[in-house]
C-alpha positions in Angstrom: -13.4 8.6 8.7 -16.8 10.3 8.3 -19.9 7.7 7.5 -22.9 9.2 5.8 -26.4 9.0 8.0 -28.3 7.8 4.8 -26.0 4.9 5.1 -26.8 3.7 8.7 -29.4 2.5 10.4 -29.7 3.4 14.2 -32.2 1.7 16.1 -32.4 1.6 19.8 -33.7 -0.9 22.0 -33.4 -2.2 26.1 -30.7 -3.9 26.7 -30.9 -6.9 28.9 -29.4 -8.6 32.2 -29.0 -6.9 35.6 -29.4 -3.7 35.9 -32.7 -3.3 37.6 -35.6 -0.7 37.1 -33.5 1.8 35.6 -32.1 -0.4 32.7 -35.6 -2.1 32.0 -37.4 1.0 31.3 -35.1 3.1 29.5 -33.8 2.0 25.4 -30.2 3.2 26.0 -28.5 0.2 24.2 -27.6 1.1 20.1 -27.9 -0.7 17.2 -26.3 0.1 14.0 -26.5 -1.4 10.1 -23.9 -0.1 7.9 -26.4 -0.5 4.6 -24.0 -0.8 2.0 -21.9 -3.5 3.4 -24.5 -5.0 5.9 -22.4 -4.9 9.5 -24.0 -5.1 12.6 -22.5 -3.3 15.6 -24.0 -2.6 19.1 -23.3 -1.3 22.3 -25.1 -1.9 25.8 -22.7 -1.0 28.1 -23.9 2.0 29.5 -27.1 3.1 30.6 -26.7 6.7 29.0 -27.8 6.3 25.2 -25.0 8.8 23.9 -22.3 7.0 25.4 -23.5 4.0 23.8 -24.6 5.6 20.8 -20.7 7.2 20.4 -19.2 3.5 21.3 -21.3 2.1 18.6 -20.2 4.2 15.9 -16.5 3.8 17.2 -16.7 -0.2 16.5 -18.7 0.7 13.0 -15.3 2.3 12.1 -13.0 -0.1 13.2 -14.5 -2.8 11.4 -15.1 -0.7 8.2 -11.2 0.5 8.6 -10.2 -3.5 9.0 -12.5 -4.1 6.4 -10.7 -2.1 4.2 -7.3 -2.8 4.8 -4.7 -3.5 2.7 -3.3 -7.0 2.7 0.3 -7.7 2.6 1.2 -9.6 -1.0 2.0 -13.2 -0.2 6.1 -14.5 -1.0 6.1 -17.4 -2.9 8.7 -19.9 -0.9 10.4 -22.9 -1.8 10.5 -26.2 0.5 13.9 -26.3 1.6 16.6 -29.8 0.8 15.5 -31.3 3.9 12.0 -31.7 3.4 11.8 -32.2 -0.5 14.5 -35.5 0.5 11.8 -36.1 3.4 8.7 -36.4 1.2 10.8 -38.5 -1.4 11.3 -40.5 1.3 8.0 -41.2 2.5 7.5 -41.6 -1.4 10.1 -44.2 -1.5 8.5 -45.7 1.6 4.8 -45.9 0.9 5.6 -47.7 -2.8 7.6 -50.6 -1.1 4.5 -50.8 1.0 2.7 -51.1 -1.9 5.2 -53.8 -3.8 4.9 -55.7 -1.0 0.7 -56.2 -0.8 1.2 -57.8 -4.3 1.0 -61.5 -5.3 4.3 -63.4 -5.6 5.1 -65.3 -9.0 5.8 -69.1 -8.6 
């Protein structure tokens, strides 16, 4: 799946944590906004800024590709005997609770 540049934003930026001199002076880690749908993806692993770049736009197509799925159509089930004569039950139950809280006629 190709993704049109006019429809990304790329930005590039230091990525943090240890890596010493060479990390802190070189942007290598990628940043990229999918406009129409508004995801974020980035990628700092490496320190060479095609690597990341190339990761970056792998995870931009993952999540436009799961975005886009199809879902599977949900079967409509039926409770089973055993637990439609369970919740009558508890029904049953609860009310005779209920009778019970009430005042008794002299």
């Amino acid at each position: 799946m190709e993704i049109p540049e006019k429809d990304m934003i790329i930005t590039t930026f230091r990525s943090s944590g240890p890596g010493g001199q060479k990390k802190n002076k070189t942007a290598s880690a990628v940043r990229i906004k999918h406009l129409p749908t508004g995801i974020i993806v980035t990628a700092v692993e490496s320190r060479s800024l095609v690597q990341n770049r190339q990761r970056a736009l792998e995870r931009l197509q993952e999540r436009l590709a799961f975005r886009n799925r199809r879902r599977k159509s949900r079967i409509p089930t039926r409770p089973g005997k055993a637990a439609v004569e369970r919740r009558l039950n508890q029904k049953i139950h609860r009310s005779e609770i209920k009778r019970s809280r009430s005042k008794i006629d002299e």
